[in-house]
Biopython code that builds the backbone (N, CA, C, O; Angstrom):
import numpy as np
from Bio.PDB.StructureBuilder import StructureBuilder

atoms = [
    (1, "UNK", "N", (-120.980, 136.650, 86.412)),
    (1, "UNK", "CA", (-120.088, 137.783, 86.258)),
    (1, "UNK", "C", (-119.731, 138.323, 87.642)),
    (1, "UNK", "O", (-120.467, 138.400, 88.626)),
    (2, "UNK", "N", (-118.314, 138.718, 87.503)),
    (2, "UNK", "CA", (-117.789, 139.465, 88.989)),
    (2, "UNK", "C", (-118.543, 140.280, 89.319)),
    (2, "UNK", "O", (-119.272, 140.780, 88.462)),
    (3, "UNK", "N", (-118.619, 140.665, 90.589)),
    (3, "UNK", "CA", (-119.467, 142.434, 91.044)),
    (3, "UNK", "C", (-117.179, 143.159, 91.207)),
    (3, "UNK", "O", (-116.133, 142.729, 91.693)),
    (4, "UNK", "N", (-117.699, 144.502, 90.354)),
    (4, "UNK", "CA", (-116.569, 144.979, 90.214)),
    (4, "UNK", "C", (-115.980, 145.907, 91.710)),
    (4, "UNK", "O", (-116.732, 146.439, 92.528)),
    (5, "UNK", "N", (-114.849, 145.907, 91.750)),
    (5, "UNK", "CA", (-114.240, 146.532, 93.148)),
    (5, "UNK", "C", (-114.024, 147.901, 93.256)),
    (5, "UNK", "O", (-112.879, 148.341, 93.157)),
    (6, "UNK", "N", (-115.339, 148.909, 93.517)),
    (6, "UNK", "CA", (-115.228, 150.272, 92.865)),
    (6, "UNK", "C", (-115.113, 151.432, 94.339)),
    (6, "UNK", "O", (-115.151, 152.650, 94.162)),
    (7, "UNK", "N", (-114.960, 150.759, 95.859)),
    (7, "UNK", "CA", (-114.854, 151.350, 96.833)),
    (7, "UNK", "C", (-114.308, 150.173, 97.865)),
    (7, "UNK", "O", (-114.439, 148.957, 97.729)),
    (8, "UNK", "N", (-113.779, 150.759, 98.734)),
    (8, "UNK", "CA", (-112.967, 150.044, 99.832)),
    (8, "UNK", "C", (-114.139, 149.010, 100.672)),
    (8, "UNK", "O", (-115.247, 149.463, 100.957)),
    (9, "UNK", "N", (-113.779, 147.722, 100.987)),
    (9, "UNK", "CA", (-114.322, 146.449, 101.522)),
    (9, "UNK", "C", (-113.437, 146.472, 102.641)),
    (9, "UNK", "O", (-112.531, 147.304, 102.604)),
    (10, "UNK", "N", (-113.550, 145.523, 103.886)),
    (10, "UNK", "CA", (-113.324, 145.974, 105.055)),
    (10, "UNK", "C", (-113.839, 144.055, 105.427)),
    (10, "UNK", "O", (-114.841, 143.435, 105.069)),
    (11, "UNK", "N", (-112.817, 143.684, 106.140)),
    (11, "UNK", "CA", (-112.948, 142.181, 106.449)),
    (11, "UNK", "C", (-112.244, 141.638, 108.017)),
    (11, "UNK", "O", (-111.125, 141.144, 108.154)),
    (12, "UNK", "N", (-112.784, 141.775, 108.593)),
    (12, "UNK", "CA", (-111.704, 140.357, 109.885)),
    (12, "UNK", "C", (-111.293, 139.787, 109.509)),
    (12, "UNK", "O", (-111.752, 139.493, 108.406)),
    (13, "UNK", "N", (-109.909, 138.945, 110.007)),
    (13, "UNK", "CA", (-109.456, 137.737, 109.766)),
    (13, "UNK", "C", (-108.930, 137.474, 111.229)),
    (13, "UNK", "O", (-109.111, 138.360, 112.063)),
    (14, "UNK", "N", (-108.441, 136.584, 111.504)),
    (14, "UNK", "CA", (-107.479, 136.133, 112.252)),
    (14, "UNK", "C", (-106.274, 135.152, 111.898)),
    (14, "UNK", "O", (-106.355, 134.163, 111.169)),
    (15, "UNK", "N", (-105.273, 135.565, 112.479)),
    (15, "UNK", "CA", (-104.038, 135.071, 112.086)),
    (15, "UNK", "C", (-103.193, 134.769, 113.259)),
    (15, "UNK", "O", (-102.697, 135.650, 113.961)),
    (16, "UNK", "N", (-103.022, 133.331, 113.480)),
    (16, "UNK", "CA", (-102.302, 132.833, 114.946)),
    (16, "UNK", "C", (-102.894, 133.558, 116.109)),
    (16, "UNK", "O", (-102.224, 134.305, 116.823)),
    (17, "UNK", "N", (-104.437, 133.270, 116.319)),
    (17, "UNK", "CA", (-105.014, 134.005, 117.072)),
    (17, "UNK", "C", (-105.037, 135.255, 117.324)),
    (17, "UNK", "O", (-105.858, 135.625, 118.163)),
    (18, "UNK", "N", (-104.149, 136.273, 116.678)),
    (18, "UNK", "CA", (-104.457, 137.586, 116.677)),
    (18, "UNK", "C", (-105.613, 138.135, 115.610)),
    (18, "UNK", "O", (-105.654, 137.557, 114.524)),
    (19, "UNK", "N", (-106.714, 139.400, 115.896)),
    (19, "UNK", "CA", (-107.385, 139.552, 114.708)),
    (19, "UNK", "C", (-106.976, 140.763, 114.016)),
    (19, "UNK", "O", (-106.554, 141.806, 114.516)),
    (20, "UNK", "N", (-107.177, 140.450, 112.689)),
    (20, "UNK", "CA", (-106.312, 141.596, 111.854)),
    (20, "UNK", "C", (-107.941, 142.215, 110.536)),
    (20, "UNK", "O", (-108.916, 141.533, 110.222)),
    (21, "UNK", "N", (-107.584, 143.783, 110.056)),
    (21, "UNK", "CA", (-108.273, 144.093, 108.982)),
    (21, "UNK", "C", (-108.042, 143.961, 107.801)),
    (21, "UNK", "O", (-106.886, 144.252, 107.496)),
    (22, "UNK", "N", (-108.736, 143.607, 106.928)),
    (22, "UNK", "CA", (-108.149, 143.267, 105.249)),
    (22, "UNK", "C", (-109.103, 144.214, 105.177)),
    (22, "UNK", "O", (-110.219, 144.400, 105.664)),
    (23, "UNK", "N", (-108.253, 144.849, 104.325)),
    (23, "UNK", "CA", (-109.096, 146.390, 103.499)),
    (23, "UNK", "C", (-108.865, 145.967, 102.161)),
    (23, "UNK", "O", (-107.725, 145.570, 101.918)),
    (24, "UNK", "N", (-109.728, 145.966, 101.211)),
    (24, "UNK", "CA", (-109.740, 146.139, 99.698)),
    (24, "UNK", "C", (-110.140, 146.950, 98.847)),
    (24, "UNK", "O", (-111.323, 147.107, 98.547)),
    (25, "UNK", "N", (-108.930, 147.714, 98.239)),
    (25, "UNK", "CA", (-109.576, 148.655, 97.413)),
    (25, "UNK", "C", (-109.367, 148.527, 95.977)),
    (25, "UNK", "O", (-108.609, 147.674, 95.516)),
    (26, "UNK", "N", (-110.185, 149.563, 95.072)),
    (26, "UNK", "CA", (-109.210, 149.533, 94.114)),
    (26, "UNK", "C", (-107.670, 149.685, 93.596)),
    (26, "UNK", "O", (-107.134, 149.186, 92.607)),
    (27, "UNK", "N", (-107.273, 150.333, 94.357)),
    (27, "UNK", "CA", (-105.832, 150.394, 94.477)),
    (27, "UNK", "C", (-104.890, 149.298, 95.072)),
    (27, "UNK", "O", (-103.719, 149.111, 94.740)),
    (28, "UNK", "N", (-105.522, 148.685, 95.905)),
    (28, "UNK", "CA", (-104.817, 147.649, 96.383)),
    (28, "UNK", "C", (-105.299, 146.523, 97.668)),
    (28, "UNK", "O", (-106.401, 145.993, 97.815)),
    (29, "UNK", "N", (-104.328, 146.410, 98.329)),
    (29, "UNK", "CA", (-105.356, 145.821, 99.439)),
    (29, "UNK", "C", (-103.847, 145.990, 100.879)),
    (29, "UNK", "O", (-102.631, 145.903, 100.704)),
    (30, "UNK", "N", (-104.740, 146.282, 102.368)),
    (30, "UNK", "CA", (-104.517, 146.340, 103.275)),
    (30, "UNK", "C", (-104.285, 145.436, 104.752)),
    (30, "UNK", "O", (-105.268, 144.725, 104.961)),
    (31, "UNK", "N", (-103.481, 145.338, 105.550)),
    (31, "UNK", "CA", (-103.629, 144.114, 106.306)),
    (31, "UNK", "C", (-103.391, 145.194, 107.618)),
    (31, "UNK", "O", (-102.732, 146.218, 107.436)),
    (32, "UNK", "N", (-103.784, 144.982, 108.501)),
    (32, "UNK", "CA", (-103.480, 145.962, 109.766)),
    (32, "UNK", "C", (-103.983, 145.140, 111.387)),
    (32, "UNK", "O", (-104.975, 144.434, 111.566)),
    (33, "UNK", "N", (-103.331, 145.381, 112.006)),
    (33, "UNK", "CA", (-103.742, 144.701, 112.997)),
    (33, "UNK", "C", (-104.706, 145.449, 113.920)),
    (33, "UNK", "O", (-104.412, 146.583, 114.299)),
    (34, "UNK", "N", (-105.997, 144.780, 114.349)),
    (34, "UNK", "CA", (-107.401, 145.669, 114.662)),
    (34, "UNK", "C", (-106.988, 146.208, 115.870)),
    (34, "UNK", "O", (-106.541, 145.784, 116.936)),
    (35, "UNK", "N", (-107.286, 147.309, 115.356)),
    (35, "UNK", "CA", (-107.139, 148.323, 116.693)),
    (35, "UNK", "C", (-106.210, 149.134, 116.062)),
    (35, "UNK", "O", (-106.629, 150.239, 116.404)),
    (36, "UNK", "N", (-104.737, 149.448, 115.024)),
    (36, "UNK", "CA", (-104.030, 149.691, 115.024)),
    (36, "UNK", "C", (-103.988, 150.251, 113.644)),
    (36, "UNK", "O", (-104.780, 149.729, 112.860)),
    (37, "UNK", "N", (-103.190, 151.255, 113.160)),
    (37, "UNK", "CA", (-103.746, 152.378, 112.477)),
    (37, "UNK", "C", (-102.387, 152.167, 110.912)),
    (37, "UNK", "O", (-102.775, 152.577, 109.818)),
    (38, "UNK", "N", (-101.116, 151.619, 110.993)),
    (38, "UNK", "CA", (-100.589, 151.063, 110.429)),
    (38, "UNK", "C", (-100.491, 149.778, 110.120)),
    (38, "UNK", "O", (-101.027, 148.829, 110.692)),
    (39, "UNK", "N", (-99.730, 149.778, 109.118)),
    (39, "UNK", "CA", (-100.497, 147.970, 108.463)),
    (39, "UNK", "C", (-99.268, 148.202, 107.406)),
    (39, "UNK", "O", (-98.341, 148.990, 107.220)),
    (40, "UNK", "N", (-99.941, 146.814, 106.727)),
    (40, "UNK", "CA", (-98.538, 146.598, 105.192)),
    (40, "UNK", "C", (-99.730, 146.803, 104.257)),
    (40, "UNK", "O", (-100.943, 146.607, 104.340)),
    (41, "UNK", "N", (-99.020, 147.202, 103.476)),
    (41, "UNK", "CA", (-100.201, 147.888, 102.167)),
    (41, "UNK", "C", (-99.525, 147.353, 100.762)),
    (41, "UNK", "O", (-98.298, 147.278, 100.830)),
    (42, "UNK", "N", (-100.106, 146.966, 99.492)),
    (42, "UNK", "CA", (-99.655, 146.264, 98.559)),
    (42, "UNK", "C", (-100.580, 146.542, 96.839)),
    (42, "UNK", "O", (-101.402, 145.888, 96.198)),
    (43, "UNK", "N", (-100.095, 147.447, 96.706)),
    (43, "UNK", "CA", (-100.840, 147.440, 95.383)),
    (43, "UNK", "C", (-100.981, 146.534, 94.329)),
    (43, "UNK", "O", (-99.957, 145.950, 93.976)),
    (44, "UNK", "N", (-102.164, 146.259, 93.674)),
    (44, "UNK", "CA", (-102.192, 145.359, 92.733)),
    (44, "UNK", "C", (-101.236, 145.505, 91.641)),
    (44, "UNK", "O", (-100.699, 144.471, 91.243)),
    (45, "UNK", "N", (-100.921, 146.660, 91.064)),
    (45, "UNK", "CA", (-100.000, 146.563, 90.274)),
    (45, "UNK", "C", (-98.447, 145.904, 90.502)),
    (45, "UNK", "O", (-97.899, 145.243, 89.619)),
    (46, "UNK", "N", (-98.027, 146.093, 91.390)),
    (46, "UNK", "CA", (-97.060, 145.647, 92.285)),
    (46, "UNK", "C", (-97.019, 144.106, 92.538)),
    (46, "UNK", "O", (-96.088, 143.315, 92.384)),
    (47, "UNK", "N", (-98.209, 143.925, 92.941)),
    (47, "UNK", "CA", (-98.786, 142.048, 92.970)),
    (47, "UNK", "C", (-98.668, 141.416, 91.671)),
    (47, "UNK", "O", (-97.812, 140.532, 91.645)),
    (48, "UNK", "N", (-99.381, 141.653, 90.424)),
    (48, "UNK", "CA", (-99.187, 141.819, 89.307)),
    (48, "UNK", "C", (-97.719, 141.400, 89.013)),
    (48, "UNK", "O", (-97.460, 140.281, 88.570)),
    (49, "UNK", "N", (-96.460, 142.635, 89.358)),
    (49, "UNK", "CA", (-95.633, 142.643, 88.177)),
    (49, "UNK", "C", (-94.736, 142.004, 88.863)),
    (49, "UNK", "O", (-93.562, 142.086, 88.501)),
    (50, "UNK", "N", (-95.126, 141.154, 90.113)),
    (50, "UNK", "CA", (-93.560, 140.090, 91.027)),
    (50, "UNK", "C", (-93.057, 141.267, 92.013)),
    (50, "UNK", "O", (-92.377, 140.862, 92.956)),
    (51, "UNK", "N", (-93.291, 142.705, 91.945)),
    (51, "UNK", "CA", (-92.211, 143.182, 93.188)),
    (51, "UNK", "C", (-92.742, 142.994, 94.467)),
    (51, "UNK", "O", (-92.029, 143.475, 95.348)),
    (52, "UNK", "N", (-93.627, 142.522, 94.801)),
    (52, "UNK", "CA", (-94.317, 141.855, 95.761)),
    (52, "UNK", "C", (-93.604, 141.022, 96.285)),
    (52, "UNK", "O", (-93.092, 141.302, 97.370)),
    (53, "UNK", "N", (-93.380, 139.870, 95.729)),
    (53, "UNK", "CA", (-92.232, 138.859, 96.184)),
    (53, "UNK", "C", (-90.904, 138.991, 96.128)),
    (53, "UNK", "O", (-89.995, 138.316, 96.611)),
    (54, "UNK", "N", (-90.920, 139.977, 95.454)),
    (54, "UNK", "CA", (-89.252, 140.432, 95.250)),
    (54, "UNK", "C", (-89.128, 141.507, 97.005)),
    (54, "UNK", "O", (-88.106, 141.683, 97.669)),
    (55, "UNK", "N", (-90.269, 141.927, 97.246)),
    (55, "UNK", "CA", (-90.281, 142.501, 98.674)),
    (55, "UNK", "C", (-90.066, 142.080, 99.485)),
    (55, "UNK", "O", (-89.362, 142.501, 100.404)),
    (56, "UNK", "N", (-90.850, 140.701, 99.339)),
    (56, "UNK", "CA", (-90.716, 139.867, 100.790)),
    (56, "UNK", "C", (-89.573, 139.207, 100.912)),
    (56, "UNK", "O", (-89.096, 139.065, 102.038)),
    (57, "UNK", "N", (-88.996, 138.742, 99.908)),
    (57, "UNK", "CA", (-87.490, 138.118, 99.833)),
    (57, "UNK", "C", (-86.377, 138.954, 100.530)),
    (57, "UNK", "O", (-85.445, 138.430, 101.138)),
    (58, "UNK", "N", (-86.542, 140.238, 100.401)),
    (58, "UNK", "CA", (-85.368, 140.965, 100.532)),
    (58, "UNK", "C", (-85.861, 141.084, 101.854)),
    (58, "UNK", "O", (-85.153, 140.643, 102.759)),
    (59, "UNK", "N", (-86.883, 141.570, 102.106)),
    (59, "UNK", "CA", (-87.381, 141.590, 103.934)),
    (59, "UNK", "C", (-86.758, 140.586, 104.734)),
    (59, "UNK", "O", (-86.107, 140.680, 105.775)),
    (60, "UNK", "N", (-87.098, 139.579, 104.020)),
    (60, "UNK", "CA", (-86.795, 137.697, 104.767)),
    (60, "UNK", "C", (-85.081, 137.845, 105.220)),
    (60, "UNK", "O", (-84.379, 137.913, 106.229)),
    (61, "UNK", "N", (-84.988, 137.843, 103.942)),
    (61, "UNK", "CA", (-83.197, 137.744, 104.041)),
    (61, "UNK", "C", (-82.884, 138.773, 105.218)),
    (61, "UNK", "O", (-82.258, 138.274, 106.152)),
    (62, "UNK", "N", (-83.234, 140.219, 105.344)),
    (62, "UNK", "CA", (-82.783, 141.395, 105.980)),
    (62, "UNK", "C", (-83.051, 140.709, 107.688)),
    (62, "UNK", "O", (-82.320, 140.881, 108.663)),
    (63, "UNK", "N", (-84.083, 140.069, 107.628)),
    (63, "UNK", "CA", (-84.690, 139.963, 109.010)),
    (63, "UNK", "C", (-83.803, 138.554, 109.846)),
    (63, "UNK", "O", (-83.740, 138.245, 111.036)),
    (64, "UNK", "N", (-83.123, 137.854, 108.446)),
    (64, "UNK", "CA", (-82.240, 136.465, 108.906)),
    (64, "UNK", "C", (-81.151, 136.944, 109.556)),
    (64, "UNK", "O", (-80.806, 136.167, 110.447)),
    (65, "UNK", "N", (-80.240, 138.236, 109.440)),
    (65, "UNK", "CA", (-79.272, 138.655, 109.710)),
    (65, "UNK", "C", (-79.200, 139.489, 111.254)),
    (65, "UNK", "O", (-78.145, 139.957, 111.681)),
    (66, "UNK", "N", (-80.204, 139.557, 111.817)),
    (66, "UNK", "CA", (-80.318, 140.054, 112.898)),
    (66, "UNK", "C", (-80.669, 138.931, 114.202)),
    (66, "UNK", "O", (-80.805, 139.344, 115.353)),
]
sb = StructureBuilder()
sb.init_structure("model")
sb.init_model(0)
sb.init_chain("A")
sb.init_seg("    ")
for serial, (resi, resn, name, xyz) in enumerate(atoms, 1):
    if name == "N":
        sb.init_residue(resn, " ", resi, " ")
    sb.init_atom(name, np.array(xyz, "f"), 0.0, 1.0, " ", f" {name:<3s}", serial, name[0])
structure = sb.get_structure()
């Protein structure tokens, strides 16, 4: 059986040699780059219902035009 996700978890990663925080909460989960106090934030419900990818699409596209 799972252990359930009832307070915020806190993780390193690294990504193309930079290191970044994964925060997990119940509400959602966090990516921030260490040291740095903003981040992209993503609720599970949101993950869940596709606007997640419907986010990043429209980001993608927005970011092709510049």
């Amino acid at each position: 059986m799972a252990t359930k996700l009832n307070k915020q978890l806190k993780r390193e990663i690294e990504v193309d040699g930079k290191p970044f925080m994964v925060t997990l909460s119940p509400e959602g989960l966090k990516l921030t780059e260490k040291g740095k106090r903003l981040g992209r934030e993503l609720t599970w419900k949101d993950l869940v219902s596709g606007d997640a990818a419907l986010s990043a699409a429209l980001n993608a596209s927005l970011g092709q035009g510049s």
